[in-house]
The first five atom37 places (N, CA, C, CB, O) and aatype in JSON, in Angstrom:
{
  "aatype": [20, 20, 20, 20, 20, 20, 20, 20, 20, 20, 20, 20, 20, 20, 20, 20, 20, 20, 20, 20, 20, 20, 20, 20, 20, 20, 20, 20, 20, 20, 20, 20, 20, 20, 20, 20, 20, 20, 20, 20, 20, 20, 20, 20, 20, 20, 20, 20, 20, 20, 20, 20, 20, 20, 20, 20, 20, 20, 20, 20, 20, 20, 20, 20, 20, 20, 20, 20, 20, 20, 20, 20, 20, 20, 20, 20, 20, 20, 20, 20, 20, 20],
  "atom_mask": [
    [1, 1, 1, 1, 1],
    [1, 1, 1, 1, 1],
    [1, 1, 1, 1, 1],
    [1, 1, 1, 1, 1],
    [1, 1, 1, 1, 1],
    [1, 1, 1, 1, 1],
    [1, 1, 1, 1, 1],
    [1, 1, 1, 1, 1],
    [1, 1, 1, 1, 1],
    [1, 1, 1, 1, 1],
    [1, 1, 1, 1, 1],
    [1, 1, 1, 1, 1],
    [1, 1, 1, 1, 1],
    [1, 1, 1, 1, 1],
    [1, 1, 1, 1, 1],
    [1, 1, 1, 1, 1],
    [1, 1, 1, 1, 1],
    [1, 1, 1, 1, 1],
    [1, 1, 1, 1, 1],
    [1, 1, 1, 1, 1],
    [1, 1, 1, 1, 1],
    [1, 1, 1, 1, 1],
    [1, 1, 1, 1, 1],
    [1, 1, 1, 1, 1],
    [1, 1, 1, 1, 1],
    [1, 1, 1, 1, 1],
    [1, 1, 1, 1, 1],
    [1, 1, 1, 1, 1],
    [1, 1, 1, 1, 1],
    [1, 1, 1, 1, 1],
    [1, 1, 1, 1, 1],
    [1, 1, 1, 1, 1],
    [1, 1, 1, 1, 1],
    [1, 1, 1, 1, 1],
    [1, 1, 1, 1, 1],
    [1, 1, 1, 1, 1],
    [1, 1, 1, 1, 1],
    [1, 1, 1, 1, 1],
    [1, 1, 1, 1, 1],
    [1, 1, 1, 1, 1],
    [1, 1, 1, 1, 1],
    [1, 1, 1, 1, 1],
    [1, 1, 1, 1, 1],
    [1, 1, 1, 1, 1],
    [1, 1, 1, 1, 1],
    [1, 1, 1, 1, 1],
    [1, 1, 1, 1, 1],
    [1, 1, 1, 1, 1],
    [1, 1, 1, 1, 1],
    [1, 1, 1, 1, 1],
    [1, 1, 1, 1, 1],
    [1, 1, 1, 1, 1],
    [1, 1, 1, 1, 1],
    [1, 1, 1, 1, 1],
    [1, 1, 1, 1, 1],
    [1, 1, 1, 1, 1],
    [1, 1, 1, 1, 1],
    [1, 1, 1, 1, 1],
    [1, 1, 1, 1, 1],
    [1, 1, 1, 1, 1],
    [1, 1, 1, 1, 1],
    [1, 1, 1, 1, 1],
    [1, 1, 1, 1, 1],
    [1, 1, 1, 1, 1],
    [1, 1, 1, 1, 1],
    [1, 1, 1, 1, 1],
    [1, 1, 1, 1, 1],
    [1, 1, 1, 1, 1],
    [1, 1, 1, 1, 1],
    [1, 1, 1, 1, 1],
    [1, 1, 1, 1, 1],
    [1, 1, 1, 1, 1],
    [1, 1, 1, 1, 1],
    [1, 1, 1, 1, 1],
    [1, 1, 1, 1, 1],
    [1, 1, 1, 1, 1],
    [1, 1, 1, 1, 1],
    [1, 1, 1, 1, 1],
    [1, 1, 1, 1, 1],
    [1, 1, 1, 1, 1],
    [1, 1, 1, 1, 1],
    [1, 1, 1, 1, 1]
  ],
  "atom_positions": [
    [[151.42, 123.99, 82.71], [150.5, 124.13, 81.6], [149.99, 122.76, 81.14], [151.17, 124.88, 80.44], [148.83, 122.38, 81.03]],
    [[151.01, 122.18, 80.93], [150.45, 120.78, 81.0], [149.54, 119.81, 81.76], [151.22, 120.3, 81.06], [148.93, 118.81, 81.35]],
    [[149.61, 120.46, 83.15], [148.73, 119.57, 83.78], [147.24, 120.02, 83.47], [149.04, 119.53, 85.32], [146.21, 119.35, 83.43]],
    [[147.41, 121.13, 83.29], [145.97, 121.97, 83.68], [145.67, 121.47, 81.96], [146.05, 124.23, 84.26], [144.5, 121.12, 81.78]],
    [[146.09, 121.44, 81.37], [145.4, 120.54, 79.65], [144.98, 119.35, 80.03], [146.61, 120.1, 78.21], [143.84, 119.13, 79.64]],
    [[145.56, 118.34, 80.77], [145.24, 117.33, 81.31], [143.95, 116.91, 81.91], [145.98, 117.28, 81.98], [143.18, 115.98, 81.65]],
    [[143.95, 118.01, 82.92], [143.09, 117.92, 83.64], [141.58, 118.62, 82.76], [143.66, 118.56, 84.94], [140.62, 117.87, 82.96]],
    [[141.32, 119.54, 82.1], [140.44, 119.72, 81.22], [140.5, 118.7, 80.38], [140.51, 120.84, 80.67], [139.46, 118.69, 79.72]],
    [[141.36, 117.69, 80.02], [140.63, 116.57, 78.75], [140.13, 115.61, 80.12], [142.08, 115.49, 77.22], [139.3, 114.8, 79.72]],
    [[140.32, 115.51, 81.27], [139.89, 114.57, 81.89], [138.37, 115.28, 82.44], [141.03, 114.08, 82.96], [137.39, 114.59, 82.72]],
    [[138.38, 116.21, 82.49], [137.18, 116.99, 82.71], [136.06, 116.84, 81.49], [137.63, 118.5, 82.88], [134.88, 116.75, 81.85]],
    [[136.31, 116.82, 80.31], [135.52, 116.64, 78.84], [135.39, 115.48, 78.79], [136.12, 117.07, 77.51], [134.29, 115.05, 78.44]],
    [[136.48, 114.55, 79.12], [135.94, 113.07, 79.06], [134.98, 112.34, 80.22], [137.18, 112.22, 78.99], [134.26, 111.36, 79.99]],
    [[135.09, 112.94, 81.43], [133.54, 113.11, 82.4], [132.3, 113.68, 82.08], [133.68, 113.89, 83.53], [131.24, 113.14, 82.4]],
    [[132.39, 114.94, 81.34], [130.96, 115.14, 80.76], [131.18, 114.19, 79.82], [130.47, 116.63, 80.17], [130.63, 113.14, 80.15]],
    [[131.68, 114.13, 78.9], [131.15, 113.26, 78.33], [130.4, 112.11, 78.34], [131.63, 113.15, 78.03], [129.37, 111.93, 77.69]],
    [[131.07, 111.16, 79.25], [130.04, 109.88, 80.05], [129.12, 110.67, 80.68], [130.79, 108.77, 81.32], [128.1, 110.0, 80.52]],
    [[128.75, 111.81, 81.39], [127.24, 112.32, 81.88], [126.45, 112.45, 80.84], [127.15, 113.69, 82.61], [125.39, 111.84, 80.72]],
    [[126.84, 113.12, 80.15], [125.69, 113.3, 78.92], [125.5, 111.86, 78.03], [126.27, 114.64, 77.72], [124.74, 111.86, 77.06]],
    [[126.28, 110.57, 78.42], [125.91, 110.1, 77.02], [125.03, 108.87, 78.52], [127.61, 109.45, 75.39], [124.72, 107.75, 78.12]],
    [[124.76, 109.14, 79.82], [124.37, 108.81, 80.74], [123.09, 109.04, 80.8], [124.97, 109.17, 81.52], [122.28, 108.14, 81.02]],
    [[122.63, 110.84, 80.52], [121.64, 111.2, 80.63], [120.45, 111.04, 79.44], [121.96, 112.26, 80.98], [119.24, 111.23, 79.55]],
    [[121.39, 110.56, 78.06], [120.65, 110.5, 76.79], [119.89, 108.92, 77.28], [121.82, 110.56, 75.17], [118.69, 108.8, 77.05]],
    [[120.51, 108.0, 77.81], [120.23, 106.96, 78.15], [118.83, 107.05, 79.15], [121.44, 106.45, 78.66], [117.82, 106.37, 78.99]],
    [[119.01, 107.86, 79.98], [118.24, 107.69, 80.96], [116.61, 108.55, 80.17], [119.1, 108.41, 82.49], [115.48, 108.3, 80.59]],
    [[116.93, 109.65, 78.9], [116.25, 110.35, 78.43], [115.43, 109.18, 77.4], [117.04, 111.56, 77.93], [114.21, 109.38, 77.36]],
    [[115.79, 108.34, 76.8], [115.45, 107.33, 76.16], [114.91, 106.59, 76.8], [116.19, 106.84, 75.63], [114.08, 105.97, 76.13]],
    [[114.99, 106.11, 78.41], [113.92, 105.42, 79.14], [113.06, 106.0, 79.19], [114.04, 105.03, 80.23], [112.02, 105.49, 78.8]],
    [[113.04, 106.93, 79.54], [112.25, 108.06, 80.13], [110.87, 108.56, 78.99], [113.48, 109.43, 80.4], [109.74, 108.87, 79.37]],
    [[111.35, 108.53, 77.58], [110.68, 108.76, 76.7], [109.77, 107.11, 76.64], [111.64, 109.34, 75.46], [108.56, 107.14, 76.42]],
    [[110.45, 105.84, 76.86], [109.9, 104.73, 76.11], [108.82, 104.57, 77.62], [111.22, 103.24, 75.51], [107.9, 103.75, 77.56]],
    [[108.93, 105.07, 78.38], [107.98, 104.93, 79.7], [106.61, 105.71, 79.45], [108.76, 105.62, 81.12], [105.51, 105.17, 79.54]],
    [[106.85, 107.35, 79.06], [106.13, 107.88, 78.65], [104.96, 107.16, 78.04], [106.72, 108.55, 78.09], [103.83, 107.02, 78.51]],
    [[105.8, 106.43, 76.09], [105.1, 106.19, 75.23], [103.82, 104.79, 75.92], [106.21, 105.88, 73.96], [102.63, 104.56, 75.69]],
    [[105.0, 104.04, 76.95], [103.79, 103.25, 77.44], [102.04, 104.18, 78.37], [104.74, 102.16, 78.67], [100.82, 104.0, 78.29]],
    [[102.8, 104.95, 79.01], [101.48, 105.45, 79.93], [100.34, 106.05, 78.72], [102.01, 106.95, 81.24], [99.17, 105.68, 78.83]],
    [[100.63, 106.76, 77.86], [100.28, 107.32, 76.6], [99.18, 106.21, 76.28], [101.58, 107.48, 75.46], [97.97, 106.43, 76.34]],
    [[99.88, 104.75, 75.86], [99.29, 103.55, 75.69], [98.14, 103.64, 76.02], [99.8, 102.59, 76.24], [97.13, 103.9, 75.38]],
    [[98.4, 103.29, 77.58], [97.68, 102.74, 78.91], [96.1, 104.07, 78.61], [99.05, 103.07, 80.88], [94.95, 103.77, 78.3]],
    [[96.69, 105.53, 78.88], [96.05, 106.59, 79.4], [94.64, 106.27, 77.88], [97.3, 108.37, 79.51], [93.43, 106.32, 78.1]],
    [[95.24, 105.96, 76.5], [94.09, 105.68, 75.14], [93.44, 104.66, 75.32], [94.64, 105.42, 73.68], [92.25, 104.86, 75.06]],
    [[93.73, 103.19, 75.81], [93.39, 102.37, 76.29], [92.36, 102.73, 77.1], [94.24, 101.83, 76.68], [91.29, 102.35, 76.63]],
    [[92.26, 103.31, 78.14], [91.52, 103.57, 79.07], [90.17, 104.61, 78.68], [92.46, 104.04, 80.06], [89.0, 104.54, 79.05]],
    [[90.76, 105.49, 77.89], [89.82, 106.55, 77.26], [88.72, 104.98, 76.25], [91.09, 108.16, 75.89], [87.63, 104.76, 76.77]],
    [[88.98, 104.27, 75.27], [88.62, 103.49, 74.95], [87.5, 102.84, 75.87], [89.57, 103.0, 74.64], [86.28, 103.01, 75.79]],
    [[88.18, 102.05, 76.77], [86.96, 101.11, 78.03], [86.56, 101.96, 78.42], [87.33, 100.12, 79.37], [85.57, 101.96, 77.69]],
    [[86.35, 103.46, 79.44], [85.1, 103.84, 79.4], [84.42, 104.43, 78.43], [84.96, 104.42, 80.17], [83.23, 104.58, 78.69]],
    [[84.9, 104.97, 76.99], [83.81, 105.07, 76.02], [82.59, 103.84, 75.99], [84.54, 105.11, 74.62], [81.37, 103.99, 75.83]],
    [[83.41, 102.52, 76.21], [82.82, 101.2, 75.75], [81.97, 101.05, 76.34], [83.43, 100.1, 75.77], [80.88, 100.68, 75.91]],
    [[82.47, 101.51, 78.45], [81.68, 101.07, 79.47], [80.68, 102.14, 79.3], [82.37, 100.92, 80.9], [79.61, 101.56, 79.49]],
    [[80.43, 103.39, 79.04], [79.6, 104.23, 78.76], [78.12, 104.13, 77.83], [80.41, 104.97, 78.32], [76.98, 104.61, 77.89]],
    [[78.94, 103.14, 76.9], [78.07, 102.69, 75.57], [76.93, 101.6, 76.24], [79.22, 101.81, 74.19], [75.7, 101.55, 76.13]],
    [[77.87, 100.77, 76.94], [76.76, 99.84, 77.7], [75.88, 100.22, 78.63], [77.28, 98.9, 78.34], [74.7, 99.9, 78.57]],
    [[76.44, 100.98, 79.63], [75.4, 101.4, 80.38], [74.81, 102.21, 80.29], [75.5, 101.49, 81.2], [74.26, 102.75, 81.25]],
    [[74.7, 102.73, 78.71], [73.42, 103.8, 78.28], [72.54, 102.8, 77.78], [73.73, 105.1, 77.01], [71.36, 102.92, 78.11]],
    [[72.87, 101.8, 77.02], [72.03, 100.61, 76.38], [71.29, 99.99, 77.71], [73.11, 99.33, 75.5], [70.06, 99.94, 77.75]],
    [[71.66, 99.78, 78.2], [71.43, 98.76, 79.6], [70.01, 99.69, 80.05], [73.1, 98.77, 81.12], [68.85, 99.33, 79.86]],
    [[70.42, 100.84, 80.61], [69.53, 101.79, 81.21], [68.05, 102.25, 79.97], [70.68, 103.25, 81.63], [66.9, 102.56, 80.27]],
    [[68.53, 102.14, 78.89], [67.63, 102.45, 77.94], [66.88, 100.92, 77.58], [68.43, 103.22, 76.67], [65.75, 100.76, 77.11]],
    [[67.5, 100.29, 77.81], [66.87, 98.74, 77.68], [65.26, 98.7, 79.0], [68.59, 97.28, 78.32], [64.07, 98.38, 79.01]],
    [[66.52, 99.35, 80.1], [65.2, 98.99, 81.51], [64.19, 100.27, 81.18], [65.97, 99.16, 83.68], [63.03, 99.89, 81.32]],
    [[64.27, 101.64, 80.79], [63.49, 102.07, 80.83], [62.34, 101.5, 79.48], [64.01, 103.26, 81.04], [61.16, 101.68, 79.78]],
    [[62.52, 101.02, 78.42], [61.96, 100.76, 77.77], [60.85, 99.36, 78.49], [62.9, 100.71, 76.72], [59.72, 98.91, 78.33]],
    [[61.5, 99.24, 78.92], [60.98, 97.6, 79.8], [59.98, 97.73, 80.77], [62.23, 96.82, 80.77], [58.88, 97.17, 80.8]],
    [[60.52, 98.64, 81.66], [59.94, 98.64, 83.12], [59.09, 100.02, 83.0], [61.24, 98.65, 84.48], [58.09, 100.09, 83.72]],
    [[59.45, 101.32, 82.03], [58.96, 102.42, 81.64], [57.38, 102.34, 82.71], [58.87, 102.43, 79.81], [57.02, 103.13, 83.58]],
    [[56.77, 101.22, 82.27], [55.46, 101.93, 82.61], [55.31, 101.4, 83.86], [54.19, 101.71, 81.67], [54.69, 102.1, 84.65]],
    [[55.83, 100.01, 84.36], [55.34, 100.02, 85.28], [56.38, 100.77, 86.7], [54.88, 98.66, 85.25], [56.56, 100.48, 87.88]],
    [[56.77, 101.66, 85.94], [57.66, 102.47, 87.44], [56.6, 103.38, 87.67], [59.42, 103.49, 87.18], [56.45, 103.75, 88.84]],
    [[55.94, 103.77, 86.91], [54.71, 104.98, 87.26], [53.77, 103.8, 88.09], [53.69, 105.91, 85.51], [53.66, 103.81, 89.31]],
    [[53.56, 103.48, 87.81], [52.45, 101.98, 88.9], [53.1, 101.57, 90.26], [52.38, 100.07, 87.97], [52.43, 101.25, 91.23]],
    [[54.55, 101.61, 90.23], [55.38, 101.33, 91.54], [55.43, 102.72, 92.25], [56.99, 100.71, 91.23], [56.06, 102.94, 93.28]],
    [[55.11, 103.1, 91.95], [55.78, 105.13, 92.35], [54.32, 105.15, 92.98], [56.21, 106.87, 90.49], [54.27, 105.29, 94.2]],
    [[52.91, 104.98, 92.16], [51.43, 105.1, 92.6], [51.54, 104.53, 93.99], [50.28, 104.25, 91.62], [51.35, 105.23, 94.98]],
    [[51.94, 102.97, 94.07], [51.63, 102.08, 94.97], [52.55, 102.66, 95.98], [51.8, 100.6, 94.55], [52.01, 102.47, 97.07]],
    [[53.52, 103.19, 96.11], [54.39, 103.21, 96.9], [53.22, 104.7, 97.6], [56.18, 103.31, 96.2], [52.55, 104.61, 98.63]],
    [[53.25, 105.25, 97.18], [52.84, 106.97, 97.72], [51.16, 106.34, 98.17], [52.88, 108.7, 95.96], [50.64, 106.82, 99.17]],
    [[50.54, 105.47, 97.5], [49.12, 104.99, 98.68], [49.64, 104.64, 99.67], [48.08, 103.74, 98.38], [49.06, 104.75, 100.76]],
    [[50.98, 104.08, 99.52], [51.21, 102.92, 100.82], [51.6, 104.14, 101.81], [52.72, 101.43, 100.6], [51.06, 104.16, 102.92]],
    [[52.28, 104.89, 101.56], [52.86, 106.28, 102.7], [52.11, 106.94, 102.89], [53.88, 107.27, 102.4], [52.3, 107.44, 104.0]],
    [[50.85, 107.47, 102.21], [49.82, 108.53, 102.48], [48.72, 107.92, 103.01], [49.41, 109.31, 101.29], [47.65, 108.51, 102.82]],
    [[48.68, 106.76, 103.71], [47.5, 106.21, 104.19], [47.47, 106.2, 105.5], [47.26, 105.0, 103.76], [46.5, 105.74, 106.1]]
  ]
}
C-alpha cells in the first residue's frame, strides 16, 4: 500500500512539472501571438498609407496628362489606321 501511495505522489509531482511546463510554453506562445498581431496592424497601416499615395499619385497624373492622353490615343490610332 505504501508503495503504490508513493508512486501516485511521484506521479502528481510529474504532472505537476508538465503543466507548470506547458503554462510556460502557453505564455510564449501567447507573447508570439501578441507580436504577429503587432506586425499583421502594422501592415494593415502601410498599405492603407501605400494606397493613399498611389491614389494621389494617379490622380495627380490624370489631372496633368488628362488631356493630353486623348491626343496620344488620336496619334497613336492615325499612326495604326494608315
Amino acid at each position: 500500500m505504501e508503495s503504490r501511495i508513493a508512486k501516485l505522489e511521484s506521479d502528481v509531482e510529474y504532472i505537476k512539472r508538465d503543466i507548470a511546463e506547458l503554462k510556460t510554453d502557453i505564455r510564449s506562445v501567447d507573447s508570439r501571438l501578441a507580436n504577429i498581431e503587432t506586425g499583421i496592424s502594422s501592415m494593415k497601416t502601410t498599405f492603407k498609407a501605400t494606397g493613399v499615395v498611389v491614389a494621389g499619385v494617379f490622380s495627380f497624373c490624370v489631372y496633368v496628362f488628362g488631356s493630353y492622353v486623348s491626343k496620344i490615343i488620336d496619334a497613336l490610332n492615325e499612326l495604326v489606321l494608315k
